[in-house]
DRENGU-520840 format. One record per residue: x, y, z of N, C-alpha, C in turn; residue in one letter; residue number from 0. Coordinates in nm, 4 decimals. Example, Ala and Ser with C-alpha at 12.3 -4.5 7.8 and 13.67 -1.06 7.14 Angstrom:
2
+----------+----------+----------+----------+----------+----------+----------+----------+----------+------+-----+
!   n_east !  n_north !     n_up !  ca_east ! ca_north !    ca_up !   c_east !  c_north !     c_up ! type ! seq !
+----------+----------+----------+----------+----------+----------+----------+----------+----------+------+-----+
!   1.3190 !  -0.5690 !   0.7800 !   1.2300 !  -0.4500 !   0.7800 !   1.3200 !  -0.3300 !   0.7800 !    a !   0 !
!   1.2850 !  -0.2250 !   0.7080 !   1.3670 !  -0.1060 !   0.7140 !   1.2900 !   0.0030 !   0.7870 !    s !   1 !
+----------+----------+----------+----------+----------+----------+----------+----------+----------+------+-----+
//
This chain:
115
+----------+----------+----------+----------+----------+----------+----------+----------+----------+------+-----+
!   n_east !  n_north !     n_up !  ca_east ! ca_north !    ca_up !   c_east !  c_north !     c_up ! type ! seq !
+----------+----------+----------+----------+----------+----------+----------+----------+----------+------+-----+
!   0.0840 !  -0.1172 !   0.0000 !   0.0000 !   0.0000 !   0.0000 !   0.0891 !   0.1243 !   0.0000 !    x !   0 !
!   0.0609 !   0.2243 !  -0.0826 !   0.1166 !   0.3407 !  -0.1044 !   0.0892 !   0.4595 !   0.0217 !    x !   1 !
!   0.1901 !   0.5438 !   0.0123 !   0.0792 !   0.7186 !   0.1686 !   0.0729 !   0.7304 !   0.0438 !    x !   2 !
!  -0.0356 !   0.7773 !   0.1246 !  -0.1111 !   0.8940 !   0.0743 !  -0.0120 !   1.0600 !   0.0697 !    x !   3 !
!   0.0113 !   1.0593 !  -0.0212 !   0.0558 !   1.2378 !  -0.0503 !   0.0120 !   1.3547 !   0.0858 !    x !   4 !
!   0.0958 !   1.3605 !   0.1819 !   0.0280 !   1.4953 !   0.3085 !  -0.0567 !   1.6208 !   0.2160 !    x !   5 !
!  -0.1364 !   1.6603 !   0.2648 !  -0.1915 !   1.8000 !   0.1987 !  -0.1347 !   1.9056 !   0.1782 !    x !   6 !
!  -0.0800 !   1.9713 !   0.1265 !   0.0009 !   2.1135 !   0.1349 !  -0.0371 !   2.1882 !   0.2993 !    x !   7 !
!  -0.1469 !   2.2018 !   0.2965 !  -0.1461 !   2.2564 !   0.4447 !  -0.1126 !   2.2108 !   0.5662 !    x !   8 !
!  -0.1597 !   2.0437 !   0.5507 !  -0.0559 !   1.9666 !   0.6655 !   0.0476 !   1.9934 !   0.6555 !    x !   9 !
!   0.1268 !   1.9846 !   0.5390 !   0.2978 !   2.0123 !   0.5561 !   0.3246 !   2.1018 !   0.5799 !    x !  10 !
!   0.2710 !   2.2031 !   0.5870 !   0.3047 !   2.3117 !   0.6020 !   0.2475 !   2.3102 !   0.7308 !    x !  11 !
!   0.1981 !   2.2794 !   0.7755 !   0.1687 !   2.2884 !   0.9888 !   0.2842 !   2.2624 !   1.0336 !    x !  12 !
!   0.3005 !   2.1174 !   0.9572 !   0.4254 !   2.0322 !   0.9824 !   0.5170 !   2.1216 !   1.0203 !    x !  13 !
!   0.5877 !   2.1674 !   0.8825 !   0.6953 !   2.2427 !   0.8688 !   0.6816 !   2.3816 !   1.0281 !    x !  14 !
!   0.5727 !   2.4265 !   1.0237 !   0.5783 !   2.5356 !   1.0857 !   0.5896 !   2.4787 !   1.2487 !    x !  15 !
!   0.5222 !   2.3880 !   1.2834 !   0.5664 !   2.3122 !   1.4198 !   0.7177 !   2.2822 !   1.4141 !    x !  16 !
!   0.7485 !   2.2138 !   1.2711 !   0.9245 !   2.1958 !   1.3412 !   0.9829 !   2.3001 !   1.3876 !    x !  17 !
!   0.9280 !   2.4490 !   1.3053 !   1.0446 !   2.5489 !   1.3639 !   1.0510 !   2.5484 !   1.4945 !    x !  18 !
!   0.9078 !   2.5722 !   1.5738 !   0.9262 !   2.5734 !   1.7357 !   1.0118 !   2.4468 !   1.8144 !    x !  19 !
!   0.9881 !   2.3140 !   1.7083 !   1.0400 !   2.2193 !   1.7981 !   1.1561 !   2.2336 !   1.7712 !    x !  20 !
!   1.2583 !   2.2770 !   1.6869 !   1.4088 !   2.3281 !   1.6652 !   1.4312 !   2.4265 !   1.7347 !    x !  21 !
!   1.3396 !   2.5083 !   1.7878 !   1.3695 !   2.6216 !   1.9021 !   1.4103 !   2.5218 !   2.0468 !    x !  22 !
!   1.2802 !   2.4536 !   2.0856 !   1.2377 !   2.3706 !   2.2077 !   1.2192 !   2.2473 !   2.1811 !    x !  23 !
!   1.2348 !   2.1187 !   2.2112 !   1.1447 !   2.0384 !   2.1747 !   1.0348 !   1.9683 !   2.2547 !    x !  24 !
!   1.1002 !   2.1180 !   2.3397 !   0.9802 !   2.0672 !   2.4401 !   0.8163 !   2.1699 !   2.4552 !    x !  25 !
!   0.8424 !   2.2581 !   2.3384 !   0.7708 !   2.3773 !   2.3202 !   0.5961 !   2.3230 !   2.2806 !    x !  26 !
!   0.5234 !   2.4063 !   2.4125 !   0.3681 !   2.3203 !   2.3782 !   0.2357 !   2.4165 !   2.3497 !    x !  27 !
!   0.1629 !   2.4210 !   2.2748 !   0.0714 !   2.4420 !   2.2560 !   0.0565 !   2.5248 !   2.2865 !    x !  28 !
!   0.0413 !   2.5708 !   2.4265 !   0.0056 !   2.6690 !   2.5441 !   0.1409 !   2.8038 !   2.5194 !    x !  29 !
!   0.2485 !   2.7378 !   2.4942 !   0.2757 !   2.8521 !   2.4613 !   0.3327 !   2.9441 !   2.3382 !    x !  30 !
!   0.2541 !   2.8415 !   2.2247 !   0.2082 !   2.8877 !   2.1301 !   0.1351 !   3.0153 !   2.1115 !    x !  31 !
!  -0.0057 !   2.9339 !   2.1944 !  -0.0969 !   3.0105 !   2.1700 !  -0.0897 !   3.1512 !   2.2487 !    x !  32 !
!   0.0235 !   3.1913 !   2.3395 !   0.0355 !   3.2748 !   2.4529 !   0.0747 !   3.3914 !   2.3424 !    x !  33 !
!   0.2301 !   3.3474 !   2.2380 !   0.2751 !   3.4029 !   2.1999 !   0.1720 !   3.4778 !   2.0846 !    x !  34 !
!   0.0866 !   3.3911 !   1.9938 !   0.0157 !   3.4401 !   1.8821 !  -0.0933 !   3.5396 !   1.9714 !    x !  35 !
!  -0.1501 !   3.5118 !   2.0690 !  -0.2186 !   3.6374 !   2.1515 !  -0.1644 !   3.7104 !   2.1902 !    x !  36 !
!  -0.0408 !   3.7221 !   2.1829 !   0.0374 !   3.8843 !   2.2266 !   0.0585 !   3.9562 !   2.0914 !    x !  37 !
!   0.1238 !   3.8378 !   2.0096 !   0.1346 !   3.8762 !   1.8604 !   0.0105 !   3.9754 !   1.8088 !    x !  38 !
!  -0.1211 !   3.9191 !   1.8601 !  -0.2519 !   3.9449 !   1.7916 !  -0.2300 !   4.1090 !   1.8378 !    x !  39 !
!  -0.2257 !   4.1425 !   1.9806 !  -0.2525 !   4.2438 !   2.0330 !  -0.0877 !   4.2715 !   2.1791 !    x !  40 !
!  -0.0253 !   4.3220 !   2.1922 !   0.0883 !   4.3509 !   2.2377 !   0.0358 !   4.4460 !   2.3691 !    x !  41 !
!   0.0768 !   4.4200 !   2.4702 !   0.0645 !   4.4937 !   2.5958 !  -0.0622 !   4.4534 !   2.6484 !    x !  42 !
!  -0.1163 !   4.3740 !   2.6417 !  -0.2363 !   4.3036 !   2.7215 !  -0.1643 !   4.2748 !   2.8353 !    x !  43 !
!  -0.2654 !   4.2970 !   2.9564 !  -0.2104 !   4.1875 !   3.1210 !  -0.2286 !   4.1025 !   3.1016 !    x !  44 !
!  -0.1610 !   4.0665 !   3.2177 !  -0.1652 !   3.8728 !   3.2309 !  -0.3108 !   3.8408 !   3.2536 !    x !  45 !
!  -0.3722 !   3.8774 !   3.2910 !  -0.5255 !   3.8460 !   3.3640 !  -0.5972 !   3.8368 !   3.2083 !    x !  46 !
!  -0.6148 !   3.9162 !   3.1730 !  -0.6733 !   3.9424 !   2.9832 !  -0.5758 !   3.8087 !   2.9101 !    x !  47 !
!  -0.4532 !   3.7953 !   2.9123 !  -0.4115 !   3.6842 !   2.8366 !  -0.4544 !   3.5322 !   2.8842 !    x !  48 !
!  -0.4946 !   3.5186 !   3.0065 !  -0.4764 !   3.3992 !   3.1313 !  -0.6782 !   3.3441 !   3.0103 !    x !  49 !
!  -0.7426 !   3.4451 !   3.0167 !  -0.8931 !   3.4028 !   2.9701 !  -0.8875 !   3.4187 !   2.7995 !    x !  50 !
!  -0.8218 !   3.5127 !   2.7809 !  -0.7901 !   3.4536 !   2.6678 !  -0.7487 !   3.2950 !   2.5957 !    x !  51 !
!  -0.6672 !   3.2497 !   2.6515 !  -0.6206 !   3.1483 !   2.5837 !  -0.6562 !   3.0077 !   2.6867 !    x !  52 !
!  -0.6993 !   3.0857 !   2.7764 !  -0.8055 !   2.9782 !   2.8731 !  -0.6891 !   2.8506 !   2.9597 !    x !  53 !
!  -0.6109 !   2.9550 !   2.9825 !  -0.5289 !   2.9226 !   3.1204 !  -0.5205 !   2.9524 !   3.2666 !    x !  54 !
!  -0.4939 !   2.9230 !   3.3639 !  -0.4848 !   2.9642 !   3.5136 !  -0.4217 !   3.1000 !   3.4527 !    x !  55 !
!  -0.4233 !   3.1685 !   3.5652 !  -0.2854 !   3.2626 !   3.6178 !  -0.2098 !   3.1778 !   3.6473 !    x !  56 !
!  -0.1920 !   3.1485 !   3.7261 !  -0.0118 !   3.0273 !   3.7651 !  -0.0050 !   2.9770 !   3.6176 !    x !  57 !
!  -0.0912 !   2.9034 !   3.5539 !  -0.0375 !   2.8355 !   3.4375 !   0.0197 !   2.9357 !   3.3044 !    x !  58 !
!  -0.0577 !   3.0598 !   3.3278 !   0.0147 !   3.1288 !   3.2216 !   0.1912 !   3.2066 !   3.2758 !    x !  59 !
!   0.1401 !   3.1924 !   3.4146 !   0.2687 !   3.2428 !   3.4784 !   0.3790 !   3.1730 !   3.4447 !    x !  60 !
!   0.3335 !   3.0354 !   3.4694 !   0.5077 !   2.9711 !   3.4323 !   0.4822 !   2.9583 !   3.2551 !    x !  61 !
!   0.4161 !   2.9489 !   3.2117 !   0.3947 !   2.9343 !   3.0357 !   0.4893 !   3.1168 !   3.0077 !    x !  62 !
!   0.4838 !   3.1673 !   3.0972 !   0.5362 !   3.3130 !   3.0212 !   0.6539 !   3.3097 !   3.1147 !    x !  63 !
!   0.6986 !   3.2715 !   3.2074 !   0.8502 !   3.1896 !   3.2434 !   0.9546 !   3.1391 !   3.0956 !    x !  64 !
!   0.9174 !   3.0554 !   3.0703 !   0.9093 !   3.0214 !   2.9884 !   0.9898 !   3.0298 !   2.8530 !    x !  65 !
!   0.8872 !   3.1075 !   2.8237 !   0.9067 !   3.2156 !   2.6787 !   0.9738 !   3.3362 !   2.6900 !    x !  66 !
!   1.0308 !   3.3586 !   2.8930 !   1.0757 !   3.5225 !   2.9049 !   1.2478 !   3.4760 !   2.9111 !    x !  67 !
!   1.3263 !   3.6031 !   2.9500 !   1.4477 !   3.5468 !   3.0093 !   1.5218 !   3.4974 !   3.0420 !    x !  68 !
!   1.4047 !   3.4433 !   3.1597 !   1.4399 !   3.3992 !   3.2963 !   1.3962 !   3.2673 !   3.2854 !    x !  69 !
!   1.3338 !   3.2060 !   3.1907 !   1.2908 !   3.0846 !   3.2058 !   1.3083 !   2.9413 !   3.1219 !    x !  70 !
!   1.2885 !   2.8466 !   3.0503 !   1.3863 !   2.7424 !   2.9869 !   1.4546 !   2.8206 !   2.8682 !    x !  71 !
!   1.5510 !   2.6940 !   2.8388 !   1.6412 !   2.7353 !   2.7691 !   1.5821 !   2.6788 !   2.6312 !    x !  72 !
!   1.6584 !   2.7559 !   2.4998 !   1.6785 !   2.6368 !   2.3687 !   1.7365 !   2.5224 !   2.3743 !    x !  73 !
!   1.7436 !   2.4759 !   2.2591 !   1.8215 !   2.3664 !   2.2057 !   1.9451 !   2.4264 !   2.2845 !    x !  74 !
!   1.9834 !   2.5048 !   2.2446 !   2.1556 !   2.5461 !   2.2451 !   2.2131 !   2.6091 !   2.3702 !    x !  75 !
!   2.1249 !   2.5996 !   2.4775 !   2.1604 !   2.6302 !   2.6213 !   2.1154 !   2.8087 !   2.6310 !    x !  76 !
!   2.0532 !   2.8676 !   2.5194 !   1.9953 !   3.0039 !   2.5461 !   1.8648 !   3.0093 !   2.5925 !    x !  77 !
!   1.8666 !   3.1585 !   2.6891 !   1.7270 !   3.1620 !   2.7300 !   1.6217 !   3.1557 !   2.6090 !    x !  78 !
!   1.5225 !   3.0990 !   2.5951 !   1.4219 !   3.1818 !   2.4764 !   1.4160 !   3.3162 !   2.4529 !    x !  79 !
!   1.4035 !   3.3680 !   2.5673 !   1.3410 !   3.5070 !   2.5218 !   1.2699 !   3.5754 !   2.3927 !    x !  80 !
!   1.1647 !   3.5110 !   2.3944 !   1.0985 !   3.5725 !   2.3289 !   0.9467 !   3.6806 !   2.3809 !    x !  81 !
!   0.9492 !   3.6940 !   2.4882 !   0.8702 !   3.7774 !   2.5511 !   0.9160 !   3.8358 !   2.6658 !    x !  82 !
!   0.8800 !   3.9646 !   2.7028 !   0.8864 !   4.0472 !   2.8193 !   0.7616 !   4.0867 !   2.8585 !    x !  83 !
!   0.7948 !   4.1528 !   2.9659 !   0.6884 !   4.2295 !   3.0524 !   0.7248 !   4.3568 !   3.0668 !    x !  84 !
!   0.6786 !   4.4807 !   3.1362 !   0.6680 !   4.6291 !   3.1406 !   0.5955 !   4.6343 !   3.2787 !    x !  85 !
!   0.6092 !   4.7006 !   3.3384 !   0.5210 !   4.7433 !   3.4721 !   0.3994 !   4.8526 !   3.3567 !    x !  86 !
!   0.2883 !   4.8707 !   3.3806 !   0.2043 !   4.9558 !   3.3650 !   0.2077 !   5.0683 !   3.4592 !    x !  87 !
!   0.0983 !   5.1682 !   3.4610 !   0.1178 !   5.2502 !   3.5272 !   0.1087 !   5.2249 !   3.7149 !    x !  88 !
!  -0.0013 !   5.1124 !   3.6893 !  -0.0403 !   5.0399 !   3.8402 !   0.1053 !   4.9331 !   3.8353 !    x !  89 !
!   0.1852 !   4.9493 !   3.9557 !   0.2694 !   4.8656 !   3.9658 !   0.2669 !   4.6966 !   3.9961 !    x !  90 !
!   0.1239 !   4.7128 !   4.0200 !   0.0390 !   4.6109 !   4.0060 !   0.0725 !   4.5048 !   3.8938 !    x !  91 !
!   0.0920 !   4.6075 !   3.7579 !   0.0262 !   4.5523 !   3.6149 !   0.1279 !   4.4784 !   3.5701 !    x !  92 !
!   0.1131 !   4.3965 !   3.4919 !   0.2456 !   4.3773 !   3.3934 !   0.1853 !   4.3277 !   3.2765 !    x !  93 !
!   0.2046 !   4.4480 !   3.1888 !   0.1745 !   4.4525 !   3.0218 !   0.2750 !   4.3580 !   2.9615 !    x !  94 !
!   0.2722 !   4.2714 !   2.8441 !   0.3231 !   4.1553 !   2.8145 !   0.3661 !   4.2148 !   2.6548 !    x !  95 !
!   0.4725 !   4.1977 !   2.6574 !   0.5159 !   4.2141 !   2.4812 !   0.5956 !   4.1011 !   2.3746 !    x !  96 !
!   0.6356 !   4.1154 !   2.3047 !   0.7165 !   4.0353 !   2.2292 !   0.8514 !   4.0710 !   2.1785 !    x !  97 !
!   0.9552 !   4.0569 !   2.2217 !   1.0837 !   4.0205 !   2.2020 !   1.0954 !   4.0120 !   2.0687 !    x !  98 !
!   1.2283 !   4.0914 !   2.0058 !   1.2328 !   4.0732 !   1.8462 !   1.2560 !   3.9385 !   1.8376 !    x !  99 !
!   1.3318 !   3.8962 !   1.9157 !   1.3064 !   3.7283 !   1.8338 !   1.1649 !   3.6785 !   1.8851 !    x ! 100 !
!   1.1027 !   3.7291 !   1.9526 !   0.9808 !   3.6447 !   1.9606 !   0.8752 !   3.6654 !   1.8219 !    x ! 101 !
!   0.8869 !   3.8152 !   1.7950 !   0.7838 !   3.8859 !   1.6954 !   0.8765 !   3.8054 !   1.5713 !    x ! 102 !
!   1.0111 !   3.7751 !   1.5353 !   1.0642 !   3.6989 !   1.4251 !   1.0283 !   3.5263 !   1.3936 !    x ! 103 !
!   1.0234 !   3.4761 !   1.5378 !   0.9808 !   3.3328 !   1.5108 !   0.8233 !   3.3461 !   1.4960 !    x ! 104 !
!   0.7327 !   3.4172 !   1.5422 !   0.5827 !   3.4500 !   1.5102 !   0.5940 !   3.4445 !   1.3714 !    x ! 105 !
!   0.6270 !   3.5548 !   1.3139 !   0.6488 !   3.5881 !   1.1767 !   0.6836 !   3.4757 !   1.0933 !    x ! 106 !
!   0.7828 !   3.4234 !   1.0905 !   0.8366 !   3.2925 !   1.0250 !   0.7558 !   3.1878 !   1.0467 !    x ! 107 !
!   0.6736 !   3.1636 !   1.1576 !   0.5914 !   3.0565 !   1.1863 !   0.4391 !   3.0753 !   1.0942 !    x ! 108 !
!   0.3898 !   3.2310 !   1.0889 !   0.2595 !   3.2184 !   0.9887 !   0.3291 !   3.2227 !   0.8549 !    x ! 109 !
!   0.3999 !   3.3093 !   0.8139 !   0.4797 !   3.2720 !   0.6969 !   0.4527 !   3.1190 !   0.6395 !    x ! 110 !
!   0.4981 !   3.0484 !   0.7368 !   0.5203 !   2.8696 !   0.6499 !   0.3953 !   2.8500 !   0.6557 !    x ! 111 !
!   0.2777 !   2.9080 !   0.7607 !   0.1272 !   2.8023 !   0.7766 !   0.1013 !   2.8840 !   0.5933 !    x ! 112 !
!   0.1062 !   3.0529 !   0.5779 !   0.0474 !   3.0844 !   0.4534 !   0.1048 !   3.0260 !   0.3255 !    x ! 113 !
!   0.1979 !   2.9717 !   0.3288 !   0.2887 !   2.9333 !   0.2417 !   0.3365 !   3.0238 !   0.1292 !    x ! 114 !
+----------+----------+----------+----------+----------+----------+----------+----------+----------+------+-----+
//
């Protein structure tokens, strides 16, 4: 029995998942979707991103661990960094942004889904 030929758009998911898993391979879903909702809109709080993408607070907390600085590494022993935070005016707040390499692997990642 022969495959079946993948669809252009599967391969191209494909393709666009490997990039993250060549970033991480441990990179999941969650903070996928963290990054394309900041992507969507930049400086949202955590509280607005947490129902957004329909996570705890703690869970988006360490999901934006993570993706910041301070939190796992790449493949290659670097932080990710692909996101930061900002205090708002309430010191309370922390507005959430994207890191040029974060806004570059975003970019490169719809890139391959549009083909």
């Amino acid at each position: 029995m022969t495959k079946a030929k993948p669809l252009p758009m599967a391969e191209r998911a494909f393709q666009a998942n490997e990039l993250l898993r060549n970033l991480n391979p441990q990179f999941r879903a969650s903070q996928l979707a963290l990054l394309l909702a900041v992507y969507k809109q930049e400086g949202q709080i955590m509280r607005d991103l947490a129902i957004e993408i329909g996570l705890t607070m703690s869970g988006l907390s360490r999901c934006f661990d993570n993706l910041s600085g301070t939190g796992r590494t790449d493949k290659k022993g670097y932080p990710m960094d692909l996101l930061r935070a900002e205090r708002g005016r309430d010191d309370r707040v922390l507005l959430i942004y994207l890191t040029g390499r974060g806004r570059q692997l975003i970019e490169a990642y719809l890139s391959i889904l549009e083909g």
